[in-house]
ROLO-408733 format. One record per residue (C-alpha): residue number from 1; residue in three letters; chain; x, y, z negated. Coordinates in nm, 2 decimals. Layout:
   pos   code   unit        X        Y        Z
   NUM    ALA      A        X        Y        Z
...
//
This chain:
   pos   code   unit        X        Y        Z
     1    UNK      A    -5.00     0.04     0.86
     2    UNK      A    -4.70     0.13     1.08
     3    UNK      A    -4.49    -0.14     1.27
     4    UNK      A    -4.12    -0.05     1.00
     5    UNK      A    -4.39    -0.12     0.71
     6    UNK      A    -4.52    -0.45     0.80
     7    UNK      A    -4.15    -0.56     0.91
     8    UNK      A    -4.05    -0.48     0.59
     9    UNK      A    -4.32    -0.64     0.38
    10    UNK      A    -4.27    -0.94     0.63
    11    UNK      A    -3.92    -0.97     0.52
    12    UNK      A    -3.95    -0.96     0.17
    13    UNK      A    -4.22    -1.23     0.20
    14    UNK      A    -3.92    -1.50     0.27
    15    UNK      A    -3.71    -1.34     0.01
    16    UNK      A    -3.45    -1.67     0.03
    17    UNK      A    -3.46    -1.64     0.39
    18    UNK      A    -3.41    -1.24     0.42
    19    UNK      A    -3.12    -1.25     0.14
    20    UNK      A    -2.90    -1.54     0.29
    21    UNK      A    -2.92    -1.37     0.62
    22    UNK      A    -2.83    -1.06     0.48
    23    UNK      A    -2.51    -1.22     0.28
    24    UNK      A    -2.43    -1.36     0.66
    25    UNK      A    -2.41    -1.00     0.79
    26    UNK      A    -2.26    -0.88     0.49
    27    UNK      A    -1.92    -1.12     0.49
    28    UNK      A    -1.81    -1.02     0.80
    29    UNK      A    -1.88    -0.64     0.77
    30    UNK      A    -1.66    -0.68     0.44
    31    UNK      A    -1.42    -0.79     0.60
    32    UNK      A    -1.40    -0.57     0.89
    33    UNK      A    -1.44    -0.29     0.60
    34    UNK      A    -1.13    -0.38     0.40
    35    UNK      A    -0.93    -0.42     0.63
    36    UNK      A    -0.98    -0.11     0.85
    37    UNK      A    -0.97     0.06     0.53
    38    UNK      A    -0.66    -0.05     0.41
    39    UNK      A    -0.52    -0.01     0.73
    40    UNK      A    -0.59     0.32     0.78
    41    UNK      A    -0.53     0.43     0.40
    42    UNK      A    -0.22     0.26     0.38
    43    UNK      A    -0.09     0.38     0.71
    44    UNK      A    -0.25     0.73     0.58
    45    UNK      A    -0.05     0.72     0.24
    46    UNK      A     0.28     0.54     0.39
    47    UNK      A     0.32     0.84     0.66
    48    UNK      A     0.22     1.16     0.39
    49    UNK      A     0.51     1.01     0.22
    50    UNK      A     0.73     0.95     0.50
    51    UNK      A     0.66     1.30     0.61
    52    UNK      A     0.81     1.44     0.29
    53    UNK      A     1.18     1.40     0.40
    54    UNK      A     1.27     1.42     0.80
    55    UNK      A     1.60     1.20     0.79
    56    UNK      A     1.70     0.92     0.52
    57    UNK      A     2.10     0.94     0.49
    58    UNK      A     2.25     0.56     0.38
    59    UNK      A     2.48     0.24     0.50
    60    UNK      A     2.50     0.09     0.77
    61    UNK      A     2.25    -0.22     0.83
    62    UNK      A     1.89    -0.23     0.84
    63    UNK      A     1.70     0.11     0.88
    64    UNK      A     1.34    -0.06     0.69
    65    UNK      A     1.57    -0.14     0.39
    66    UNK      A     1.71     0.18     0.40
    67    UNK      A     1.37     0.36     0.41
    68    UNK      A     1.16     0.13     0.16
    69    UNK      A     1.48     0.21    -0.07
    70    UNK      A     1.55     0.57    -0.05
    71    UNK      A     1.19     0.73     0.05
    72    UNK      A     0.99     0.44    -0.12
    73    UNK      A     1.16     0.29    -0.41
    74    UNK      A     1.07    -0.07    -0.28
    75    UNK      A     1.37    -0.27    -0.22
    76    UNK      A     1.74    -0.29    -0.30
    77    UNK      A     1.98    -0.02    -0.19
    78    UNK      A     2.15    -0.19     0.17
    79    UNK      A     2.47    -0.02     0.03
    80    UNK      A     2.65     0.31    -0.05
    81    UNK      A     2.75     0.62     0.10
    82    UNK      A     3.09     0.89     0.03
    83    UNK      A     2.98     1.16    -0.18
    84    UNK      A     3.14     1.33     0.09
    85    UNK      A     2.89     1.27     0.34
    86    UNK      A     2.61     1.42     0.13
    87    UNK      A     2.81     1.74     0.08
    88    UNK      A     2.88     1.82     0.42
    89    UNK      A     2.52     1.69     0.55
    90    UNK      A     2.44     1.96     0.27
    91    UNK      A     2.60     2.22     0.45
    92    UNK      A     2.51     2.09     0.79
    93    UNK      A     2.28     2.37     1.05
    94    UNK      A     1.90     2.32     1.04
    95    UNK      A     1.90     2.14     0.68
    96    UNK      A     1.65     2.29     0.45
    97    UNK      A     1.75     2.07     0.18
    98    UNK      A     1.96     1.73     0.11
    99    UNK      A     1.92     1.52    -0.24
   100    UNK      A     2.12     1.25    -0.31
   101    UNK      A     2.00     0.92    -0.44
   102    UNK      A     2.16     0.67    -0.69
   103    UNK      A     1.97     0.33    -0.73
   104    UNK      A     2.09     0.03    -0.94
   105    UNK      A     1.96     0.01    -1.25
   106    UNK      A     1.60    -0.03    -1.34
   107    UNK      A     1.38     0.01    -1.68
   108    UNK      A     1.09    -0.31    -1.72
   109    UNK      A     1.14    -0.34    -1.34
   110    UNK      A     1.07     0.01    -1.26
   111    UNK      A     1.34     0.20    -1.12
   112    UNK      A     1.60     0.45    -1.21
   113    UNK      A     1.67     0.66    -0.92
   114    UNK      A     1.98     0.92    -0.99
   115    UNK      A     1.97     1.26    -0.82
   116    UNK      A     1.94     1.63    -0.88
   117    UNK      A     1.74     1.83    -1.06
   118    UNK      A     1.54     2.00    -0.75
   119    UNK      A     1.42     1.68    -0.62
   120    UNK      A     1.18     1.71    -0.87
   121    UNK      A     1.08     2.12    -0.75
   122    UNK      A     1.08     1.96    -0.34
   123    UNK      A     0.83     2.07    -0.13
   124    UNK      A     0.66     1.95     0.14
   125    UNK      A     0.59     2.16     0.52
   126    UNK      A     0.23     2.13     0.64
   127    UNK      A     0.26     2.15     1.02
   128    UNK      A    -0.06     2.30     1.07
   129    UNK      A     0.03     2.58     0.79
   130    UNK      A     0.36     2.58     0.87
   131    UNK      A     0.35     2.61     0.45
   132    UNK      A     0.55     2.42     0.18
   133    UNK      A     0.38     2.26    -0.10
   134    UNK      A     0.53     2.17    -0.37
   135    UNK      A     0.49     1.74    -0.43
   136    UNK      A     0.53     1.69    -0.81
   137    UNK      A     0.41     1.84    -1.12
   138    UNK      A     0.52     1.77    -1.49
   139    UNK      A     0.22     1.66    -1.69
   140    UNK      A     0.47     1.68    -2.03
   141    UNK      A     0.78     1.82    -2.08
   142    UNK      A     1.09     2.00    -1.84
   143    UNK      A     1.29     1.87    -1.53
   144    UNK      A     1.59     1.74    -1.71
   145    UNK      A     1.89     1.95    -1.74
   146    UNK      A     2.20     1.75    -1.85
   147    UNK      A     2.30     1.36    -1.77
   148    UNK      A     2.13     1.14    -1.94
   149    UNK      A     1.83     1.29    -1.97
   150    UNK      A     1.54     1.14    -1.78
   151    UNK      A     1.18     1.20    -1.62
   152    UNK      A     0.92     0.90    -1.56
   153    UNK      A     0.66     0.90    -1.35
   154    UNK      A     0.27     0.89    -1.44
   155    UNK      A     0.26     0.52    -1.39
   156    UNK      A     0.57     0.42    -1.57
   157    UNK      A     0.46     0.63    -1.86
   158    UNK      A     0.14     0.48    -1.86
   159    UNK      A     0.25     0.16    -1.82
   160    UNK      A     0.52     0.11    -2.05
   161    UNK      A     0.39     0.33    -2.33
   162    UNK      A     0.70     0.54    -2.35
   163    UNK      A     0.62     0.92    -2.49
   164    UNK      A     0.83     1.24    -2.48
   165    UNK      A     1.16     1.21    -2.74
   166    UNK      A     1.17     0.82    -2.66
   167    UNK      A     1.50     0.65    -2.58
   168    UNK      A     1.49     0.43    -2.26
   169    UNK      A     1.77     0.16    -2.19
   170    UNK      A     1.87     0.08    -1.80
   171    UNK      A     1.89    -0.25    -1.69
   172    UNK      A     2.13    -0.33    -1.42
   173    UNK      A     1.93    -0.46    -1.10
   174    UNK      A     1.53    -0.46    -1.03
   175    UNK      A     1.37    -0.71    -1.23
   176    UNK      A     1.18    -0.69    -1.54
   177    UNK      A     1.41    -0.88    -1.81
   178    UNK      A     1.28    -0.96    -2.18
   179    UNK      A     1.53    -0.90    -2.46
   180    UNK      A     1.62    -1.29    -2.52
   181    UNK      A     1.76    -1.31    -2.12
   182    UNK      A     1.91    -0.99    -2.19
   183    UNK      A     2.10    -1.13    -2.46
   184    UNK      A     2.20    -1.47    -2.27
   185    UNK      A     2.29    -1.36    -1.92
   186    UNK      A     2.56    -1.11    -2.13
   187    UNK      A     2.42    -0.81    -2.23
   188    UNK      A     2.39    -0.63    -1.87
   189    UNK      A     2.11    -0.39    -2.01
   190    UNK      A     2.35    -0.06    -2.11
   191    UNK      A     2.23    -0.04    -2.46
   192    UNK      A     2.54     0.20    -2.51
   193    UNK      A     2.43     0.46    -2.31
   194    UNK      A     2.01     0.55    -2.35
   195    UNK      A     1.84     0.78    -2.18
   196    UNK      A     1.65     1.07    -2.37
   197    UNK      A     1.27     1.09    -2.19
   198    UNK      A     1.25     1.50    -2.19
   199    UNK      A     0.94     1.49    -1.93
   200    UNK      A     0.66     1.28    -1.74
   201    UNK      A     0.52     1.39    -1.40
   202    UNK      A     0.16     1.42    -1.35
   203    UNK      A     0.00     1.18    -1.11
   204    UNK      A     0.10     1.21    -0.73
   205    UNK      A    -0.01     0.90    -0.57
   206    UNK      A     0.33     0.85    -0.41
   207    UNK      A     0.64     0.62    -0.48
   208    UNK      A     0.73     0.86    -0.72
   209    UNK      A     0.49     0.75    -0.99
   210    UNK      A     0.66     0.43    -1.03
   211    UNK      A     1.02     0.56    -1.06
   212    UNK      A     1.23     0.74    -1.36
   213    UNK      A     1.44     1.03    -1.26
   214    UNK      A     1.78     1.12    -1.38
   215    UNK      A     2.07     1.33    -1.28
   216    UNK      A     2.32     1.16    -1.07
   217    UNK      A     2.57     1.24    -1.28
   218    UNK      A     2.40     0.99    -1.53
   219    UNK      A     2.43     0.72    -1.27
   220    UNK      A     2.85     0.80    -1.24
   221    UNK      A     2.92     0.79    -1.58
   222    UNK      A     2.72     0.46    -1.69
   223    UNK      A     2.86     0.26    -1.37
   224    UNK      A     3.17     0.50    -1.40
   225    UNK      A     3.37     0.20    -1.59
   226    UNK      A     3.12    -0.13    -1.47
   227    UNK      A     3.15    -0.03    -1.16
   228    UNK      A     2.83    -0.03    -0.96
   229    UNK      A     2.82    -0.37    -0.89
   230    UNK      A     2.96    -0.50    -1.19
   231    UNK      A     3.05    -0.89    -1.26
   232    UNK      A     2.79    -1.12    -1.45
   233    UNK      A     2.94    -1.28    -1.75
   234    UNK      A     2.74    -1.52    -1.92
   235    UNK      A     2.74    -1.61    -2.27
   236    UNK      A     2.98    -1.87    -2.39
   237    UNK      A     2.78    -2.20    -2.41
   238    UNK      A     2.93    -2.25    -2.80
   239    UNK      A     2.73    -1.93    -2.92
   240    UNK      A     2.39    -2.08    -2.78
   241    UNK      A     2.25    -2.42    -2.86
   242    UNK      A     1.94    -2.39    -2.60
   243    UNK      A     2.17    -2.28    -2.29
   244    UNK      A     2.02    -2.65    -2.12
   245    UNK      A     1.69    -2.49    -2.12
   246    UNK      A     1.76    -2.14    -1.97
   247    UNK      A     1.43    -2.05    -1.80
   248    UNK      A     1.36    -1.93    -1.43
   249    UNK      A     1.41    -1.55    -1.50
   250    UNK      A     1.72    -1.61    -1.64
   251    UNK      A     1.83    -1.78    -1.30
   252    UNK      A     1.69    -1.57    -1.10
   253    UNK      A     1.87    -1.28    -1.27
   254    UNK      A     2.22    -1.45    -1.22
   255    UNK      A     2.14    -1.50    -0.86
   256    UNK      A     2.04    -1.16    -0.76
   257    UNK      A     2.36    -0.98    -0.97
   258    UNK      A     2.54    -1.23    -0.78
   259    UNK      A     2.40    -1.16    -0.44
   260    UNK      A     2.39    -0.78    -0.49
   261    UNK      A     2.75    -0.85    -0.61
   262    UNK      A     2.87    -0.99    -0.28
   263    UNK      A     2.65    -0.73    -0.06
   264    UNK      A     2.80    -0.43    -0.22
   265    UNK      A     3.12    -0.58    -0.09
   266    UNK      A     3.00    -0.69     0.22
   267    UNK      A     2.94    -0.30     0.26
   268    UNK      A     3.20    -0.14     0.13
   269    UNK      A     3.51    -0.35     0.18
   270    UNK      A     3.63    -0.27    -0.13
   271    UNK      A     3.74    -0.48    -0.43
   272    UNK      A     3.60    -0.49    -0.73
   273    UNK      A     3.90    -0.28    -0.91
   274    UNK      A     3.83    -0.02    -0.61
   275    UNK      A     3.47     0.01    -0.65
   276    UNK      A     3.51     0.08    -1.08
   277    UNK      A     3.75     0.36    -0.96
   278    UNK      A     3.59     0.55    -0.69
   279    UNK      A     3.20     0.50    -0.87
   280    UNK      A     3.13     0.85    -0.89
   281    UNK      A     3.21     0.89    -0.51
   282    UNK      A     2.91     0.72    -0.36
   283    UNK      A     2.56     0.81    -0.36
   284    UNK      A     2.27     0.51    -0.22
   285    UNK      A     2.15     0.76     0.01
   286    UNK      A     2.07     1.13     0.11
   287    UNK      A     1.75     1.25     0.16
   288    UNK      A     1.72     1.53     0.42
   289    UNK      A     1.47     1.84     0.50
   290    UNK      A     1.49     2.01     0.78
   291    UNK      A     1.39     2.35     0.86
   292    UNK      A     1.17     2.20     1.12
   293    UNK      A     1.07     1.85     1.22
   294    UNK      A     1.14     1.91     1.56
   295    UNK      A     1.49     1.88     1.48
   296    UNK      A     1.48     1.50     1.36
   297    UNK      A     1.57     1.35     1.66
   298    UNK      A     1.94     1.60     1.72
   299    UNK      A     1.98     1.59     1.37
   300    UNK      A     1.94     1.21     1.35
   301    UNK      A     2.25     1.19     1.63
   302    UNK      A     2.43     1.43     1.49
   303    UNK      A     2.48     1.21     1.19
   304    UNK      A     2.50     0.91     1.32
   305    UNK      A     2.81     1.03     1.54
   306    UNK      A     2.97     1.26     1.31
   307    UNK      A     2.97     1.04     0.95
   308    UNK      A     3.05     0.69     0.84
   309    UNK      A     2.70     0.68     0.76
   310    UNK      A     2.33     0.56     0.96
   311    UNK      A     2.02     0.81     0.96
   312    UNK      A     1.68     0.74     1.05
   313    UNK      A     1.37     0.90     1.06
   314    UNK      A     1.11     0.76     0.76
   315    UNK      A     0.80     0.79     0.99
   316    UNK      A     0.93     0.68     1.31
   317    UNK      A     1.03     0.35     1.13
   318    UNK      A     0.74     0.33     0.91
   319    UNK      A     0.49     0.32     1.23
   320    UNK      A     0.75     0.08     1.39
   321    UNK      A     0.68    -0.17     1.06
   322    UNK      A     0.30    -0.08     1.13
   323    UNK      A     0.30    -0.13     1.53
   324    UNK      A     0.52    -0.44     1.50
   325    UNK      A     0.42    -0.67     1.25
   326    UNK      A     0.10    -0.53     1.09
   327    UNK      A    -0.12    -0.42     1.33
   328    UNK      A    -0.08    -0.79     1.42
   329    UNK      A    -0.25    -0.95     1.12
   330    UNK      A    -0.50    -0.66     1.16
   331    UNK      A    -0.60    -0.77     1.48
   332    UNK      A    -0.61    -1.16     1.36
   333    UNK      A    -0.81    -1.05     1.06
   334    UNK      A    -1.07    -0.81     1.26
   335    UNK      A    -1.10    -1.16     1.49
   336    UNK      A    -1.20    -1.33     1.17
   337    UNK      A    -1.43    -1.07     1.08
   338    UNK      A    -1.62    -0.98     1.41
   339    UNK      A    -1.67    -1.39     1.45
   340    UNK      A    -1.85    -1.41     1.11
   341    UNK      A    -2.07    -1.11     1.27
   342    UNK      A    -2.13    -1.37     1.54
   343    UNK      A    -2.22    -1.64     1.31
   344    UNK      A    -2.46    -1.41     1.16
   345    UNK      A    -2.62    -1.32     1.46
   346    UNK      A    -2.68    -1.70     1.51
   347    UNK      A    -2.88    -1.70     1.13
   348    UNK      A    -3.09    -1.32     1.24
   349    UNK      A    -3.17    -1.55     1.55
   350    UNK      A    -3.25    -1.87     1.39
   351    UNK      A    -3.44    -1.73     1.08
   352    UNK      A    -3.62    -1.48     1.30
   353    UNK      A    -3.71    -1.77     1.52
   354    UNK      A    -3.83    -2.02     1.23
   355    UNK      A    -4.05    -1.72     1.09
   356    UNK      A    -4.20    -1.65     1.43
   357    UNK      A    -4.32    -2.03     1.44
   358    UNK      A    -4.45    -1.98     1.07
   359    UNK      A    -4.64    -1.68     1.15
   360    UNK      A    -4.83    -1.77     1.50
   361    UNK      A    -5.16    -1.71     1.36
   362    UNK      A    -5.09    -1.41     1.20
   363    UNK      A    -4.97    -1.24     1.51
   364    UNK      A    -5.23    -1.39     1.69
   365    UNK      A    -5.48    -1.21     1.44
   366    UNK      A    -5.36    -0.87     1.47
   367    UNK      A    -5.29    -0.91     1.94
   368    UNK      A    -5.69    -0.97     1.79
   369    UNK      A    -5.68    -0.69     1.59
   370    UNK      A    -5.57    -0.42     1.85
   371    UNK      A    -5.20    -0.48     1.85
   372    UNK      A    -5.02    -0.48     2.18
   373    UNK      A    -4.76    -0.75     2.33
   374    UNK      A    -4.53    -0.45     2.29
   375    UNK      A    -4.57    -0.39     1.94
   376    UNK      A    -4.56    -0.76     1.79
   377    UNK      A    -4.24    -0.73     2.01
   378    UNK      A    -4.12    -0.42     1.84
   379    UNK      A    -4.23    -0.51     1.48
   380    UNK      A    -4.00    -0.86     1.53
   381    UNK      A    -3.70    -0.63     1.66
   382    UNK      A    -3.74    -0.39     1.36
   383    UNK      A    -3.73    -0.69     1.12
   384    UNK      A    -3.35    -0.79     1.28
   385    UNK      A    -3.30    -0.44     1.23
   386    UNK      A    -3.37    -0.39     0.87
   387    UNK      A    -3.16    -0.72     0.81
   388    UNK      A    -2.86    -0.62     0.96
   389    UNK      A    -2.83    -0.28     0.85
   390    UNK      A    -2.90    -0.39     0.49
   391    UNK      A    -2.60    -0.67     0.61
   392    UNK      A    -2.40    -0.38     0.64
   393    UNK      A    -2.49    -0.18     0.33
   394    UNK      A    -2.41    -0.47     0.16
   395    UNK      A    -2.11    -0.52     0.31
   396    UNK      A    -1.96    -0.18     0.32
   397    UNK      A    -2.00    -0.22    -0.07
   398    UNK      A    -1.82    -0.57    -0.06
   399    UNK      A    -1.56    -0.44     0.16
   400    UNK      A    -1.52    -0.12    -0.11
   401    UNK      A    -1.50    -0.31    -0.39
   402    UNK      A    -1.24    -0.54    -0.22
   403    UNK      A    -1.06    -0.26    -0.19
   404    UNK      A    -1.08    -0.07    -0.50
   405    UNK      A    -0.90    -0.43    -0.63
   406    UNK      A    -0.63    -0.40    -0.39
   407    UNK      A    -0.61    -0.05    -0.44
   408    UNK      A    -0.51    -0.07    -0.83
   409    UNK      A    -0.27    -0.34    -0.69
   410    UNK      A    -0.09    -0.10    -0.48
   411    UNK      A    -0.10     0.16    -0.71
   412    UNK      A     0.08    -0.07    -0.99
   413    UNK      A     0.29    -0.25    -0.67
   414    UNK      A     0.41     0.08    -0.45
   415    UNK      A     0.28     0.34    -0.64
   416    UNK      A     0.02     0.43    -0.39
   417    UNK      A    -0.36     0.50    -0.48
   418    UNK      A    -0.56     0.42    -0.15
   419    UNK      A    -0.90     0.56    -0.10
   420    UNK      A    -1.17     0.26    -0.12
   421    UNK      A    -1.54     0.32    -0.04
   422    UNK      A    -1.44     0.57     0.25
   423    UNK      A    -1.63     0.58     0.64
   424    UNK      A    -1.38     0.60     0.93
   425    UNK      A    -1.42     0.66     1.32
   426    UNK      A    -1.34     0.27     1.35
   427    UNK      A    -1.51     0.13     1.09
   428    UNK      A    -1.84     0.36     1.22
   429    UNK      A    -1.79     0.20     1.56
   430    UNK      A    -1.76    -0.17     1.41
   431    UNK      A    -2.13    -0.07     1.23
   432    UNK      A    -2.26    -0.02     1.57
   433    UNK      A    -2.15    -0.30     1.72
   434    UNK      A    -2.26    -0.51     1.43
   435    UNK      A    -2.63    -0.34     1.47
   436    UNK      A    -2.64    -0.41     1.84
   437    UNK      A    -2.58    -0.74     1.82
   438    UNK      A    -2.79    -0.78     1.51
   439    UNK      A    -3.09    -0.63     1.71
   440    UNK      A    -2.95    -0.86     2.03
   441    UNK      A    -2.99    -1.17     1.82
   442    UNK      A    -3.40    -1.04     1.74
   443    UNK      A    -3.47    -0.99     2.14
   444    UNK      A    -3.52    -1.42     2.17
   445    UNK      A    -3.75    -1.43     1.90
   446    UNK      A    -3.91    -1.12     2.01
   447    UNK      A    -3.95    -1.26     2.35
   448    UNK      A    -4.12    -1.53     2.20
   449    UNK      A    -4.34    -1.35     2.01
   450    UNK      A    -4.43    -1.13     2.33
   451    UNK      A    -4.56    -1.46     2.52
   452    UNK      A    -4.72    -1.59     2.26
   453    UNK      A    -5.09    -1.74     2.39
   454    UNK      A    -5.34    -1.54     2.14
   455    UNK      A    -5.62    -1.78     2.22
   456    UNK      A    -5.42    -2.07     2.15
   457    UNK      A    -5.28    -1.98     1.85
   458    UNK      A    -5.59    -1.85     1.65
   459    UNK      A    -5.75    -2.21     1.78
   460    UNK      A    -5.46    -2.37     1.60
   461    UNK      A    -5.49    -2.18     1.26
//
């Protein structure tokens, strides 16, 4: 019988023993799993994304707000832009193609991003191809043609239920409202002007899944008379006998019209009065391509010193958010993960240990039997090897699964479908390292098993 078959059938002999050691390994490689995985998967899908567009067109004020709204559909707009800016930018040397974006409204907390028509036919440049590819498909329907018409993306569609021929109604801000609030904070969803659904986009894995597309012109003409910030009336306290007991999503609703209220005037400096009359002048953003990235950085001047506007470049501040503030938790929750490895080295040790004190006489019968020092200490170093690369089989399982959770999150959260039981350079590495010291903690006990006095122990049995 060879030295991997008795390890193994020593093993399985303490089958309480073997299993809890192995959960030990397998914590802290699911950890270490998940989040390398997400780290590199979100960082993966974040940058294909950011990729798309070389220069994000908007206010003045933060550049993150400005991306996560514009490239990412993740936050409120920072403020508006003159239509002006996006036509000339249009025009502007080395541009490919420019979109405009116009975000205020939403549908069940999803939300309605106004543009044109060939955002929907964009492509995408593959540096290594030098190629375009286009990024979105229609699973049902047409691009739409005429304001008022709208596209939804695959998860919206699936999520909400709406099909082709279906009449959606905006809501003005980004939460999801039910009809009752809808009906006490004033009416602000714009029941008066529905959007026919005339097409869904396949699947994309990208921000886009999660958004509803419209012309631009749409956007104008329903905020045309509002305004795009328009006041919050409630309803008079007479007409409802339960206005004591508004709920929390009614509050919360008041407080973000108000606060996106004051911010759009914050940005602008415009009254109210102004910002009703000149709504069809602004856009949220521009989105830029260029004919070549290496432009980003002379084009990103060029704007900033020639409008009233701010550009950035997606990526660049995308890997900022990453190098900044994430790859910090990453480094705290790798910590966490390599010292549970630790602590399961401690258990290979001590279990491996205990069972080399149970088992004197029978590696005292086979040093009898023929076997050598060097094999009995072999035999105990392949039994911390089969524990802790089942520990790690385990937990790259664990870690998958963990992330195939998380991954459904994002994809309902950002839109964003990570990949979940994959094998990177680093996480590779972290396997070997785990296996070293897995095998480190089995030298003691192997030691001890190598000194072991045959003629004692057999006189002890």
């Amino acid at each position: 019988m060879s030295l991997w078959r008795i390890a193994w059938t020593y093993l399985w002999h303490r089958k309480l023993t073997t299993v809890l050691t192995m959960l030990s390994v397998a914590l802290g490689v699911a950890l270490i799993t998940a989040v390398l995985t997400l780290r590199d998967e979100t960082r993966k899908r974040f940058e294909e994304e950011g990729q798309t567009f070389d220069i994000v067109v908007g206010a003045k004020g933060s550049a993150l707000q400005l991306v996560l709204c514009a490239v990412y559909f993740m936050d409120r707009p920072p403020g508006n832009i003159a239509l002006d800016v996006y036509e000339a930018i249009r025009e502007e040397e080395f541009v490919h193609a420019a979109f405009p974006i116009g975000i205020g409204d939403s549908f069940q907390g999803f939300p309605i991003v106004g543009t044109t028509s060939e955002y929907l036919e964009h492509t995408r440049l593959d540096v290594r191809t030098e190629e375009r590819a286009r990024v979105l498909a229609f699973a049902e329907g047409r691009n739409f043609e005429a304001p008022m018409e709208i596209v939804l993306g695959a998860h919206v569609a699936r999520t909400t239920g709406v099909i082709l021929g279906d009449q959606v109604v905006g809501t003005h801000g980004f939460i999801e409202l039910s009809e009752r609030v809808l009906e006490q904070v004033g009416g602000h969803s714009h029941a008066d002007t529905p959007y026919m659904v005339v097409g869904i986009l396949q699947p994309s894995n990208s921000p886009n899944d999660r958004a509803l597309f419209t012309d631009i012109h749409s956007v104008w003409e329903i905020h045309g008379e509002a305004g795009h910030f328009p006041e919050w009336h409630g309803a008079e306290e007479d007409d409802h006998a339960d206005h004591d007991h508004v709920d929390e999503c009614e509050h919360e609703y008041e407080y973000e019209l108000e606060r996106e209220h004051e911010h759009a005037h914050e940005q602008s400096g415009t009254s109210p009065q102004e910002q009703q009359t000149h709504a069809a002048d602004q856009v949220t953003a521009v989105l830029v391509q260029l004919d070549s990235p290496g432009d980003r950085f002379y084009f990103k001047d060029l704007v900033n010193r020639k409008y009233n506007a701010a550009a950035d470049i997606p990526i660049q501040v995308i890997e900022r958010l990453y190098d900044q503030l994430l790859s910090t938790a990453k480094t705290v929750l790798l910590a966490v993960g390599y010292l549970v490895v630790v602590v399961s080295a401690l258990s290979i040790l001590i279990g491996l240990y205990l069972s080399i004190l149970q088992r004197r006489r029978d590696l005292a019968i086979m040093r009898a039997l023929g076997a050598s020092a060097y094999e009995i200490f072999g035999a105990i170093l392949i039994e911390a090897f089969w524990v802790t690369l089942l520990g790690i089989g385990l937990g790259w399982l664990l870690g998958g699964a963990t992330t195939y959770g998380l991954s459904a999150f994002m994809s309902a959260r950002f839109g964003m479908t990570i990949g979940a039981f994959t094998l990177g350079r680093d996480a590779l590495n972290a396997y070997g390292v785990i296996l070293f010291v897995g095998m480190l903690a089995g030298v003691l006990p192997a030691w001890q098993a190598y000194r072991a006095d045959v003629a004692r122990d057999l006189a002890r049995a």
